[in-house]
C-alpha positions in Angstrom: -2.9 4.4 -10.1 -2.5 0.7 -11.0 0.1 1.3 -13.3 2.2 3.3 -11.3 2.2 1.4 -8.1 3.3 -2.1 -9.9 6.0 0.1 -11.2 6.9 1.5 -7.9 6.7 -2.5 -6.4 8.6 -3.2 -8.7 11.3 -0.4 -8.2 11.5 -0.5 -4.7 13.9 -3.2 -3.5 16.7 -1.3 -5.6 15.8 2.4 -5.4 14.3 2.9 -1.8 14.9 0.0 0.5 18.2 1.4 1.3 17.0 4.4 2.7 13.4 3.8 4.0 14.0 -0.1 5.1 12.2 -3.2 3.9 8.5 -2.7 2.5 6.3 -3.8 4.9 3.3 -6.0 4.2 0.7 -4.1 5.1 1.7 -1.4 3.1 1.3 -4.0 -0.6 -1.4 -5.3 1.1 -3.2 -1.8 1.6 -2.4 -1.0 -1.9 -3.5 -4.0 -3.5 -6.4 -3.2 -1.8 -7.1 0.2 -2.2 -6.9 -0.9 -6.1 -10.1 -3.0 -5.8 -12.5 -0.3 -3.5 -15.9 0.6 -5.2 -15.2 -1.8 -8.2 -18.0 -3.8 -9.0 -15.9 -6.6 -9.9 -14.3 -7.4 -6.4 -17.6 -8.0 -5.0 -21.0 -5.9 -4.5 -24.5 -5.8 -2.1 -27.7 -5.8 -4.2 -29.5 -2.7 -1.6 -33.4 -3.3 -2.7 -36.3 -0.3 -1.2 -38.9 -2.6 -0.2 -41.2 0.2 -0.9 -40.9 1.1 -4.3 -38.9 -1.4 -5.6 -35.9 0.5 -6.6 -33.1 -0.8 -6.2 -29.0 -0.8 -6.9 -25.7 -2.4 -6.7 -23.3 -1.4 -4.0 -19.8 -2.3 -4.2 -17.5 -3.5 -1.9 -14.9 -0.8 -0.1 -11.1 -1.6 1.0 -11.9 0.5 4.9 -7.8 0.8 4.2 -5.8 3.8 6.0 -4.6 4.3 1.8 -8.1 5.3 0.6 -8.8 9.0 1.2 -12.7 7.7 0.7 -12.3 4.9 3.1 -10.4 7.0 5.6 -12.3 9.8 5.8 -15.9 7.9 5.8 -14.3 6.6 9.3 -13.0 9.1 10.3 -16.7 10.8 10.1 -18.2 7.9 11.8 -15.6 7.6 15.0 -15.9 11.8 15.5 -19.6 11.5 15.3 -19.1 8.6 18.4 -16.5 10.3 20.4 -19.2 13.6 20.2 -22.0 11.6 21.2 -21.3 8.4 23.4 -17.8 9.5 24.5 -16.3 12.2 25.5 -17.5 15.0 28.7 -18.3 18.2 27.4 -14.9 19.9 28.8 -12.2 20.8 27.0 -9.5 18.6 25.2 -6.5 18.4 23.6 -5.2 16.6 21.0 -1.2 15.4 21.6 1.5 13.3 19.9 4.0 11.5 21.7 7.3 9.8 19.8 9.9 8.0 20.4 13.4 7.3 18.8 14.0 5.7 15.9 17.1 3.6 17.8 13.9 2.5 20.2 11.5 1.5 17.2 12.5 -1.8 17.0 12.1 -3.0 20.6 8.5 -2.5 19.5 8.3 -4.1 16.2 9.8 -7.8 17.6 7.3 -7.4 20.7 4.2 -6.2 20.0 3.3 -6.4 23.2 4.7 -3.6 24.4 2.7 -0.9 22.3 -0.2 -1.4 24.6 2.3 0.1 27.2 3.3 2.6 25.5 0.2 4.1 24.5 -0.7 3.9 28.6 2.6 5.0 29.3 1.6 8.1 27.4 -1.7 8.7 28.8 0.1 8.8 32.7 2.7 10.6 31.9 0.4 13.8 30.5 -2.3 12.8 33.2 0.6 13.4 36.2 1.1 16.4 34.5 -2.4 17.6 34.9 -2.7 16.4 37.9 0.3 18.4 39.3 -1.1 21.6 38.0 -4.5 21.0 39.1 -2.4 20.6 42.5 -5.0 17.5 43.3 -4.4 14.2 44.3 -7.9 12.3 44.6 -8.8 12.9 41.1 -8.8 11.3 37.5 -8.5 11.5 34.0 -10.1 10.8 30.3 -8.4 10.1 27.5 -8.7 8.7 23.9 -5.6 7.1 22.2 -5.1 5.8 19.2 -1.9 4.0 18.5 -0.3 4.6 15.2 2.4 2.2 13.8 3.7 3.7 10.8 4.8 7.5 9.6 4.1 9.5 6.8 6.2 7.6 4.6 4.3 4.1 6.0 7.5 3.3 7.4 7.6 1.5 11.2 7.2 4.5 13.2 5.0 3.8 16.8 3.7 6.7 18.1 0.8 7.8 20.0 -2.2 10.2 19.6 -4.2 11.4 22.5 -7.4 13.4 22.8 -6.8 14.4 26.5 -9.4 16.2 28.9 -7.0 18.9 29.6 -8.3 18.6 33.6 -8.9 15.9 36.0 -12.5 15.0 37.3 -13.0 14.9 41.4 -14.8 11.8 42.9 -17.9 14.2 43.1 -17.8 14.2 39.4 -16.9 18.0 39.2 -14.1 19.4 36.7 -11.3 21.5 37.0 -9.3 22.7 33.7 -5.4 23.6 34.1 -3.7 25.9 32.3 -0.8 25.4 30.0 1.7 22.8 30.6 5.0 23.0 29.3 5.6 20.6 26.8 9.3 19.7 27.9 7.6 18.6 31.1 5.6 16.3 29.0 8.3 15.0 27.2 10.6 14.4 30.1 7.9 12.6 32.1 7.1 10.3 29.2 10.6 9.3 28.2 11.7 8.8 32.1 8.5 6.2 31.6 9.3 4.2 28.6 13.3 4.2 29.4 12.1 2.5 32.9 9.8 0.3 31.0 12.2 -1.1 28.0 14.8 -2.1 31.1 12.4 -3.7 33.0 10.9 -5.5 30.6 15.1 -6.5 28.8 14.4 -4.7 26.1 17.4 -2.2 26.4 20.1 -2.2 28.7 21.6 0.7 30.6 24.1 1.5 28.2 21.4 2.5 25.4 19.5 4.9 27.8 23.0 6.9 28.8 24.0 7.1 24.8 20.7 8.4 24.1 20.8 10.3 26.8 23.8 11.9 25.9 22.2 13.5 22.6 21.5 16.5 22.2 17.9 16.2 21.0 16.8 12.4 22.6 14.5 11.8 19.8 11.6 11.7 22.2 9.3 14.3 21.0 5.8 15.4 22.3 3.4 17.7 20.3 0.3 19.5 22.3 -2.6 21.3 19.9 -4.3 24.0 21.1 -7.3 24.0 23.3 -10.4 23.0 22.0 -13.3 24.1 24.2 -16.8 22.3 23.7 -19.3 25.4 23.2 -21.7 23.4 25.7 -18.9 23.7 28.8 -20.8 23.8 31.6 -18.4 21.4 34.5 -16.1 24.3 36.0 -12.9 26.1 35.3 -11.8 26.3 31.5 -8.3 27.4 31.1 
């Protein structure tokens, strides 16, 4: 692995850059790092049993989205917290909400705006639930995580939500919907970020009616299929 990424470092400036963009940082800084996990020589913990005396050496890891170890170790741990600490035993979906690549770059300069995006997300498939639940008074519960790169660890923001598909009353009681149409999703959520990139001078007018005028946006939404707790006990499952 060493070998081949110096030679792909070394490589890239002249064989990818033109098509995939500048490397990012993070990226040569994950792999450098990814390079060192579970070697002794990068750094260790002495783990002693007070008991009997046995004892070993415990090397360092990178906790780097590169390393499959790394990754999936936390990957475990934050399941096992969402499961137990987190979420309401009702049903959930997982969606995926993207945006253009012409819109990517209002995000890299200000990265302030990817908090609002990620809530922008949340409201628009929470208005949708709420719609369908035909309630007003009611709530929602999400869990986003905000990604900021695709599979090629290029700059791609985009959003991941594990969504109650319902909405909670006041009295704490559920209600499940059924399916929502995901062009409903999509529509809501790019009316919201268009609205939010003006206001905040990001784009001007003339960039939301090109975009508009596409004839796929690049605004894409992706719903997984329901996935019921087998403890549902809080009302109507769809």
């Amino acid at each position: 692995m060493d070998r081949w990424w110096r030679r792909f470092l070394g490589v890239y400036d002249e064989r990818f850059q033109h098509k995939y963009g500048f490397l990012r940082k993070e990226v040569t800084k994950s792999g450098d790092e990814f390079l060192k996990c579970g070697i002794l020589d990068f750094g260790f913990a002495r783990v002693r049993c007070d008991g009997c005396g046995y004892e070993y050496l415990l090397a360092f890891s990178c906790k780097r989205k590169l390393c499959p170890s790394c990754s999936k170790k936390r990957q475990i741990a934050q399941g096992e917290f969402l499961i137990n600490e987190v979420l309401e035993q009702v049903s959930h979906r997982h969606v995926v909400m993207s945006i253009p690549k012409r819109l990517r770059h209002c995000f890299y300069y200000r990265r302030e705006l990817l908090a609002k995006l990620s809530k922008l997300a949340y409201e628009s498939v929470f208005e949708c639930l709420k719609i369908a639940a035909e309630a007003k008074d009611v709530h929602g519960a999400s869990v986003n995580v905000l990604h900021t790169w695709g599979s090629l660890l290029d700059w791609n923001p985009h959003v991941h939500l594990l969504v109650a598909w319902g909405v909670f009353y006041p009295d704490e009681s559920y209600k499940g919907v059924s399916n929502i149409p995901v062009d409903v999703i999509r529509e809501v959520f790019e009316h919201k970020v268009f609205k939010m990139l003006l206001r905040e001078g990001a784009i001007s007018d003339d960039v939301v009616e090109n975009i508009r005028s596409w004839d796929h946006s690049g605004f894409h939404t992706w719903v997984g299929p329901l996935v019921s707790s087998p403890t549902f006990r809080r009302g109507l499952c769809a």
